[in-house]
C-alpha positions as CSV (number, residue, x, y, z in Angstrom):
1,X,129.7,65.9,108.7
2,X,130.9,68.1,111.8
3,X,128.0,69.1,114.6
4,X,127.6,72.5,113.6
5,X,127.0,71.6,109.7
6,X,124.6,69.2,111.1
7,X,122.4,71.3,112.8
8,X,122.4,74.1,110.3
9,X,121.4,71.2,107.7
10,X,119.0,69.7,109.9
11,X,117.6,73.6,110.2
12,X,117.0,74.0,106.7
13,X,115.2,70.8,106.5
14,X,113.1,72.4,108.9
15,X,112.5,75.3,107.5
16,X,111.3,73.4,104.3
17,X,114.7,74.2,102.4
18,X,116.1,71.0,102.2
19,X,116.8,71.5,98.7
20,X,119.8,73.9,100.1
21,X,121.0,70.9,102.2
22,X,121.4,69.1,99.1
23,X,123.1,71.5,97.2
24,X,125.3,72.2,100.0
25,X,126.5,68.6,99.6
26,X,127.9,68.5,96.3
27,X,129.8,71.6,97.1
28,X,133.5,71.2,98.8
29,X,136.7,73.5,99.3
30,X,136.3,77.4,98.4
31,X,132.7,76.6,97.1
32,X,131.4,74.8,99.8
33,X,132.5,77.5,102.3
34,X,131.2,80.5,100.6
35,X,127.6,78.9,100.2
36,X,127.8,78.3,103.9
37,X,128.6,81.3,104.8
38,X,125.5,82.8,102.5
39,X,122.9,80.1,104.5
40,X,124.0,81.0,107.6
41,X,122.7,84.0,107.3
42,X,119.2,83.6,106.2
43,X,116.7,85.3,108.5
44,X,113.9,82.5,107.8
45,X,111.8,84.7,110.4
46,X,111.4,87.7,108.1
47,X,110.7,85.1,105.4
48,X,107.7,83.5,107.6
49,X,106.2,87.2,107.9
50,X,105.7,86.8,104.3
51,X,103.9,84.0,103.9
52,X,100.8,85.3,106.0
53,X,98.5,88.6,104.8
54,X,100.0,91.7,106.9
55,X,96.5,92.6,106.2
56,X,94.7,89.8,107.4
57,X,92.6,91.3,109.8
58,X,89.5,93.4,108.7
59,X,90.0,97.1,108.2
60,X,87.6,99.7,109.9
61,X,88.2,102.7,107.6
62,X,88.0,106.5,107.9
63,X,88.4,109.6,107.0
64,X,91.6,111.7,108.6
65,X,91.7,115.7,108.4
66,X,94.0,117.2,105.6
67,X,96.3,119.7,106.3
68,X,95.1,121.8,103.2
69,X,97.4,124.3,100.7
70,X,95.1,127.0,101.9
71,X,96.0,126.6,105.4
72,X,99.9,126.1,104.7
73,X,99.5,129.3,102.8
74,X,97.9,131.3,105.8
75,X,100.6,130.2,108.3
76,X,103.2,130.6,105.9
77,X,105.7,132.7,107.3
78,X,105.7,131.1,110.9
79,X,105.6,127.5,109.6
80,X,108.4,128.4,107.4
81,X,110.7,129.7,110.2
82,X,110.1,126.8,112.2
83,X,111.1,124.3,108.9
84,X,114.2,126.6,108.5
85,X,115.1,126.5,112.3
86,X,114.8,123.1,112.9
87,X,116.8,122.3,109.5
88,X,120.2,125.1,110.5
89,X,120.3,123.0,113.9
90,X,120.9,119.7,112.3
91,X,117.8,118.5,113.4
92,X,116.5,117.2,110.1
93,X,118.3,115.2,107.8
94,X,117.0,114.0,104.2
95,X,117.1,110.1,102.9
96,X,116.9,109.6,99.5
97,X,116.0,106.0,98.5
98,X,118.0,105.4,95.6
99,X,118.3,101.6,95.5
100,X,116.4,101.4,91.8
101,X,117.7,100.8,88.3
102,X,116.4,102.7,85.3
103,X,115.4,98.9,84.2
104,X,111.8,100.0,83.0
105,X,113.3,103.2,81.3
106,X,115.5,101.4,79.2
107,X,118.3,102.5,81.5
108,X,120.5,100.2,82.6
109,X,122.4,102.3,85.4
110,X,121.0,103.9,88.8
111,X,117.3,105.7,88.0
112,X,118.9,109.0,89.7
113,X,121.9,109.2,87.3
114,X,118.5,109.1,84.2
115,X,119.2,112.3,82.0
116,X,115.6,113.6,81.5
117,X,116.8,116.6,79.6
118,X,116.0,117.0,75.8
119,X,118.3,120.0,74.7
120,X,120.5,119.8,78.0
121,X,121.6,117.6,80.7
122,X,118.8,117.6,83.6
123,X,119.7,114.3,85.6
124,X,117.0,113.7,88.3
125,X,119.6,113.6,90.8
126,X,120.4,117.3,89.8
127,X,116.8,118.2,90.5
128,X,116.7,117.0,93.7
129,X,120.2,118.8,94.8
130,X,119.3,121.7,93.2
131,X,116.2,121.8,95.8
132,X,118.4,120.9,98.4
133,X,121.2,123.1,98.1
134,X,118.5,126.2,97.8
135,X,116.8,124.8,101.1
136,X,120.6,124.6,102.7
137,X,121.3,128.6,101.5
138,X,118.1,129.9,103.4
139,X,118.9,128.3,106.1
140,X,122.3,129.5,106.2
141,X,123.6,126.0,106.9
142,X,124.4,122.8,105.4
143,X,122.2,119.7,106.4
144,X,122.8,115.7,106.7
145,X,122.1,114.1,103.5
146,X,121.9,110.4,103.9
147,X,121.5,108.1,100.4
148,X,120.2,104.3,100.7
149,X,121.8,102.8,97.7
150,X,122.0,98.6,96.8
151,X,124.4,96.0,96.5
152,X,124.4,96.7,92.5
153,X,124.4,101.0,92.2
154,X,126.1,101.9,95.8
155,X,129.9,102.1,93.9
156,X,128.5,103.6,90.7
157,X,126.6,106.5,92.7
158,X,129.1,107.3,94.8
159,X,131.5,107.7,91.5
160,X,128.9,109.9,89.9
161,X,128.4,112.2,93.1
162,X,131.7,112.9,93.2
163,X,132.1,113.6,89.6
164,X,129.1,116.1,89.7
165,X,130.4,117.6,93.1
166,X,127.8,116.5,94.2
167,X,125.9,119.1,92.6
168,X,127.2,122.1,94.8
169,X,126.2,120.4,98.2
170,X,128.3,120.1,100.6
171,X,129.6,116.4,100.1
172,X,131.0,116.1,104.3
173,X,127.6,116.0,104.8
174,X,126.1,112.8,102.6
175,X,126.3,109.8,103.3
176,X,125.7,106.7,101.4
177,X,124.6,103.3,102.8
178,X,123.6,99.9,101.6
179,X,119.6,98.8,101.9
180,X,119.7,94.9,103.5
181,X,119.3,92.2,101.4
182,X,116.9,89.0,101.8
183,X,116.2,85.9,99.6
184,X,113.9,85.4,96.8
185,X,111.8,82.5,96.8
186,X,109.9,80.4,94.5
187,X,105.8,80.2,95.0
188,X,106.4,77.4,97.0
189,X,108.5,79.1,99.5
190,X,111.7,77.2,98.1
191,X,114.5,79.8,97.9
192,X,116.4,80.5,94.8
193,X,120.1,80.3,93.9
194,X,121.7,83.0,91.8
195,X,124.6,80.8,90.7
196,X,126.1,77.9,92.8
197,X,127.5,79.5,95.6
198,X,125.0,82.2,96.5
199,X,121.4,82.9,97.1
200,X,118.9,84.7,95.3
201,X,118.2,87.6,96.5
202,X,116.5,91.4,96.4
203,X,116.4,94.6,98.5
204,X,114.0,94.7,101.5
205,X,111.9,97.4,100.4
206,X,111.5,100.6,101.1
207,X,110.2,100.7,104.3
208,X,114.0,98.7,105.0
209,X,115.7,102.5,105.0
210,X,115.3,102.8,109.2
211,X,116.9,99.2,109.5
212,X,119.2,99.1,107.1
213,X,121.0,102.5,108.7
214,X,121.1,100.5,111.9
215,X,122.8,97.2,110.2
216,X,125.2,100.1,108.6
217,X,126.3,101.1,112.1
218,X,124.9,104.7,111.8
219,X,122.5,104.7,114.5
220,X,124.8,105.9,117.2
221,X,126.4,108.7,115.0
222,X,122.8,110.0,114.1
223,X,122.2,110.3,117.8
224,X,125.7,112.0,118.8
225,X,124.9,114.3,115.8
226,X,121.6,115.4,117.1
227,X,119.3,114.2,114.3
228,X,115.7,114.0,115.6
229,X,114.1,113.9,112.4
230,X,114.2,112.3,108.8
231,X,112.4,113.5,105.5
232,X,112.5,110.0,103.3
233,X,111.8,110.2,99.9
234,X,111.9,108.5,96.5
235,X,114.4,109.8,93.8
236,X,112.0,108.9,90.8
237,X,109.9,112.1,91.4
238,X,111.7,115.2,89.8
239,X,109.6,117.2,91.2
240,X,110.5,115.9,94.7
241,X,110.6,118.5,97.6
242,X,113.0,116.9,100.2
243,X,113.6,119.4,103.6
244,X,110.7,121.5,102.5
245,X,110.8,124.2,105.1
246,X,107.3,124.4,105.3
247,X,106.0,120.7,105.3
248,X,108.8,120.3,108.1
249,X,107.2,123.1,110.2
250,X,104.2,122.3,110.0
251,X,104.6,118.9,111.0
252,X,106.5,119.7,113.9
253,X,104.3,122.6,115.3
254,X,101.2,119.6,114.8
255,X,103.3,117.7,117.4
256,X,102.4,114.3,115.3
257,X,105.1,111.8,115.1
258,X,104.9,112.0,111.5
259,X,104.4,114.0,108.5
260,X,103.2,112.7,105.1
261,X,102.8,114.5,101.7
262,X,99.7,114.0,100.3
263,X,97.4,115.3,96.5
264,X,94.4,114.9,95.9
265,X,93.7,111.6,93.4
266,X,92.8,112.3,90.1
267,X,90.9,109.1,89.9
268,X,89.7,106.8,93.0
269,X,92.1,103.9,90.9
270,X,94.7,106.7,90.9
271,X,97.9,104.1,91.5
272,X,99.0,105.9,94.7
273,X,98.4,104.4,98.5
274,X,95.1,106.6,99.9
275,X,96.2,107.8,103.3
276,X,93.2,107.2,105.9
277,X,92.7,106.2,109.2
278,X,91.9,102.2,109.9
279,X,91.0,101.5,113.6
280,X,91.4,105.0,114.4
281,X,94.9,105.3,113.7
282,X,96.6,107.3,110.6
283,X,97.2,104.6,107.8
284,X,98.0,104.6,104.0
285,X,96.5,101.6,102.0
286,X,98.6,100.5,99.0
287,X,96.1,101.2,95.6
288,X,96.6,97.3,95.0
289,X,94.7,96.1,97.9
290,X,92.3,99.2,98.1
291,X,91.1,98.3,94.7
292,X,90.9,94.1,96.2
293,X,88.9,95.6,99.3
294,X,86.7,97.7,96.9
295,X,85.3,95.0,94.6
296,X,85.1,92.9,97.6
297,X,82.5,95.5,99.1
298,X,84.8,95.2,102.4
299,X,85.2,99.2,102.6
300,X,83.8,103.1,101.6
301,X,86.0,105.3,100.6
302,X,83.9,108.1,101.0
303,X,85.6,111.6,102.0
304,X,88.7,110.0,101.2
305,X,90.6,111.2,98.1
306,X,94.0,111.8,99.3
307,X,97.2,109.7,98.1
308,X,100.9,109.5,99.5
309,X,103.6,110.5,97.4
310,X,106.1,109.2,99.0
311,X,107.7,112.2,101.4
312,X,107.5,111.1,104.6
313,X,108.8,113.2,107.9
314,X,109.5,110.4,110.6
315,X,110.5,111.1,114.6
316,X,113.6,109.5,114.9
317,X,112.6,108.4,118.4
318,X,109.3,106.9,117.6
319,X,111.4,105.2,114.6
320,X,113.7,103.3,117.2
321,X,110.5,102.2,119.2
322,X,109.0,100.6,116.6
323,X,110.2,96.6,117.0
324,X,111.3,96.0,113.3
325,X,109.9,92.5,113.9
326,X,106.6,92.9,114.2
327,X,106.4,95.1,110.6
328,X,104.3,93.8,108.1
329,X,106.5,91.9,105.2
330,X,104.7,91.8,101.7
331,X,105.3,89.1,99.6
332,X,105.4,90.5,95.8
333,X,104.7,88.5,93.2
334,X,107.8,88.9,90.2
335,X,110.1,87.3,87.2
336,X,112.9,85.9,88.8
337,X,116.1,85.1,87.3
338,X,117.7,81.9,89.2
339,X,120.1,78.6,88.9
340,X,119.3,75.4,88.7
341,X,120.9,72.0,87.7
342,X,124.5,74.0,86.8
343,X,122.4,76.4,84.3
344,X,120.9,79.8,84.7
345,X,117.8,80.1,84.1
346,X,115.8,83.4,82.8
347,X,111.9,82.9,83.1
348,X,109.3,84.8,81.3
349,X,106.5,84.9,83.4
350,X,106.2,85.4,87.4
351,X,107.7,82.6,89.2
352,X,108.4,83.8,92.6
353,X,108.0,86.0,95.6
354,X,110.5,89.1,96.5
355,X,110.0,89.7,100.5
356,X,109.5,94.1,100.9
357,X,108.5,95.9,103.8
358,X,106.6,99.2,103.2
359,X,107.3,102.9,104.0
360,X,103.8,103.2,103.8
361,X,103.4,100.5,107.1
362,X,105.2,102.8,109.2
363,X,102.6,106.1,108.9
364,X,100.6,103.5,111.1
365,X,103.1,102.3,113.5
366,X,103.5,105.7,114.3
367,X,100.4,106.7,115.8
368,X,100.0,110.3,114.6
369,X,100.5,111.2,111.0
370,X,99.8,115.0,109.7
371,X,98.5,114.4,106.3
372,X,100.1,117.1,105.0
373,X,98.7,118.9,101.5
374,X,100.7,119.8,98.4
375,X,99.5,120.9,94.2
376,X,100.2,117.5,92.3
377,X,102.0,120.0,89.2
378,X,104.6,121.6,91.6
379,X,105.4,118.7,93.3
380,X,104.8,115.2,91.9
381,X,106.3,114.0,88.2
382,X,106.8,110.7,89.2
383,X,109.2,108.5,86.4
384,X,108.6,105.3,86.6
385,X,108.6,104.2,82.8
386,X,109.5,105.4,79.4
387,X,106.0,106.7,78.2
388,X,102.3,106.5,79.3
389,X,101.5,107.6,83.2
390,X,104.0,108.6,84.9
391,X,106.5,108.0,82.8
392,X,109.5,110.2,81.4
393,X,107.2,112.0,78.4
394,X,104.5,112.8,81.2
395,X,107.6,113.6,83.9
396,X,108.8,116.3,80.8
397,X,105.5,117.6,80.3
398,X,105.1,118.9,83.6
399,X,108.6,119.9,84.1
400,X,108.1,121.8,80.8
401,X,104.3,123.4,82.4
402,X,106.1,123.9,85.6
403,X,108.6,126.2,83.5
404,X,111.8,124.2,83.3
405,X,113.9,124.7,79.5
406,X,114.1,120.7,78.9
């Protein structure tokens, strides 16, 4: 064995992953190289923020002040030309995270490419153009469009794009890049192999879109082209206002470093994050461990009935302050495919951890957040399964109130 396979062996037995040391050793030729080259890129570090709580200090909640519909209504017109004059000088771009499958709709291609039409084609990605492209004609000028795609849909979205013409945008200006990619483990912190040459593994979440740009090289074209802000969405909403003119100006005129769209919860166990403050600063608690904090007695949520929908406005330059480090890495509990003993195997309950960071983590590494109003049936129809809440029947139902032909 040559130094350098040495050490990295002697690494992994350090890192507890022996077992990859092993399996490294009954590899040879072609094989034996391309599993190398997959270990040597393990960031165990991002793996080790995992395995303790980001939430494991106590939290000191509070109200924050809502930016209400009422006000947004009665500074319209002067919130509006701000939006519109910050998005004609290529000061705001949009990022769509499009990195899902249509898995849990019975869909088995990208969830933006899911027809939701009943008599016609109405793809979600033609929703969210269609918004776009009407933003870009009031402004009088085309905007930076950038998509986060995976490993798995990056080719086939590209391909559909094209095919659509990219719904009447302007296609010079979108972009597509790849979200990272990190190992999967099992509950003992062993990673998993996808076959015998490669790893296991699973996008970074979505609070990976700001680093993931950065490993795609694009930082330094974003600055040349004078982008100071993005509005970072999710494409499963078809109701999704990305570039709002409004939400952008008023978010800007507030001076915060951030902007966050916000509806009031129908329900305190409404499964949206609740945006608050914690320790003084602007913060959105995921509904998972709100409702583990609430039946511990460890907080009030008093005065707070406000969730995130997952429209964020981020300051590029607080973005590129923020040390991607030190962000919180959640360790999700999920079924697994993974190989083992020359066989894959397919399990059928939870047997490992996937390793996501959270958009929702960055509204507090930002410092000031504008919690920022808007009417759950114009703006959230979120289509996360096939029927029940928020699901494709409920998705068409207010599509259909909101006066869309399906």
């Amino acid at each position: 064995m040559d130094c350098d396979l040495q050490i990295l062996c002697e690494r992994l037995r350090k890192e507890g992953q022996a077992h990859l040391a092993r399996h490294l050793g009954t590899l040879s030729g072609t094989e034996r190289e391309t599993f190398l080259a997959a270990i040597a890129g393990i960031d165990f570090s991002y793996l080790k923020r995992g395995e303790s709580s980001p939430r494991s200090c106590a939290y000191e909640i509070s109200p924050i002040d809502i930016f209400t519909c009422g006000q947004a209504d009665l500074h319209r017109e002067e919130l509006e030309e701000t939006g519109l004059s910050a998005i004609r000088e290529g000061k705001v771009a949009a990022v769509l995270l499009c990195g899902g499958q249509g898995t849990r709709l019975g869909f088995d291609y990208p969830k933006g490419m899911y027809d939701i039409g009943i008599t016609r084609s109405l793809p979600i990605f033609g929703f969210h153009f269609a918004y776009l492209c009407e933003v870009a004609r009031r402004a009088g000028a085309w905007f930076p469009i950038f998509i986060m795609t995976s490993r798995t849909n990056d080719v086939q979205i590209q391909e559909y794009l094209k095919a659509h013409n990219y719904f009447g945008f302007c296609g010079t200006y979108i972009c597509t890049y790849v979200q990272n990619m990190v190992p999967v483990t099992d509950f003992d912190g062993k990673i998993l192999l996808a076959d015998k040459t490669s790893l296991a593994m699973s996008p970074d979440g979505n609070g990976g879109w700001f680093s993931s740009m950065v490993s795609a090289g694009l930082l330094e074209s974003i600055r040349h082209a004078g982008i100071e802000w993005f509005n970072v969405v999710s494409i499963d909403n078809v109701l999704q206002r990305t570039a709002d003119p409004l939400f952008v100006g008023a978010t800007l005129r507030s001076g915060a470093d951030c902007g966050a769209k916000v509806i009031r919860k129908v329900s305190p166990d409404e499964r949206i994050g609740l945006i608050c403050r914690n320790a003084g600063r602007p913060a959105v608690i995921e509904y998972y461990e709100l409702d583990r904090l609430l039946r511990a007695g460890a907080v009030q949520t008093d005065g707070m009935e406000y969730g995130v929908i997952l429209n964020y406005l981020f300051r590029r330059e607080r973005m590129e302050s923020i040390p991607a480090h030190e962000l919180p890495v959640h360790r999700v509990r999920k079924k697994i495919p993974y190989y083992k003993d020359g066989k894959a195997v397919v399990p059928e309950t939870e047997n490992g951890y996937k390793y996501e960071m959270l958009a929702t983590d960055l509204v507090e590494w930002m410092g000031s957040c504008l919690p920022y109003e808007v009417r759950r049936e114009a703006e959230f129809a979120p289509v996360k399964n096939r029927h029940g809440i928020d699901s494709v029947d409920s998705a068409r139902e207010m599509l259909a109130a909101a006066g869309y032909v399906l």
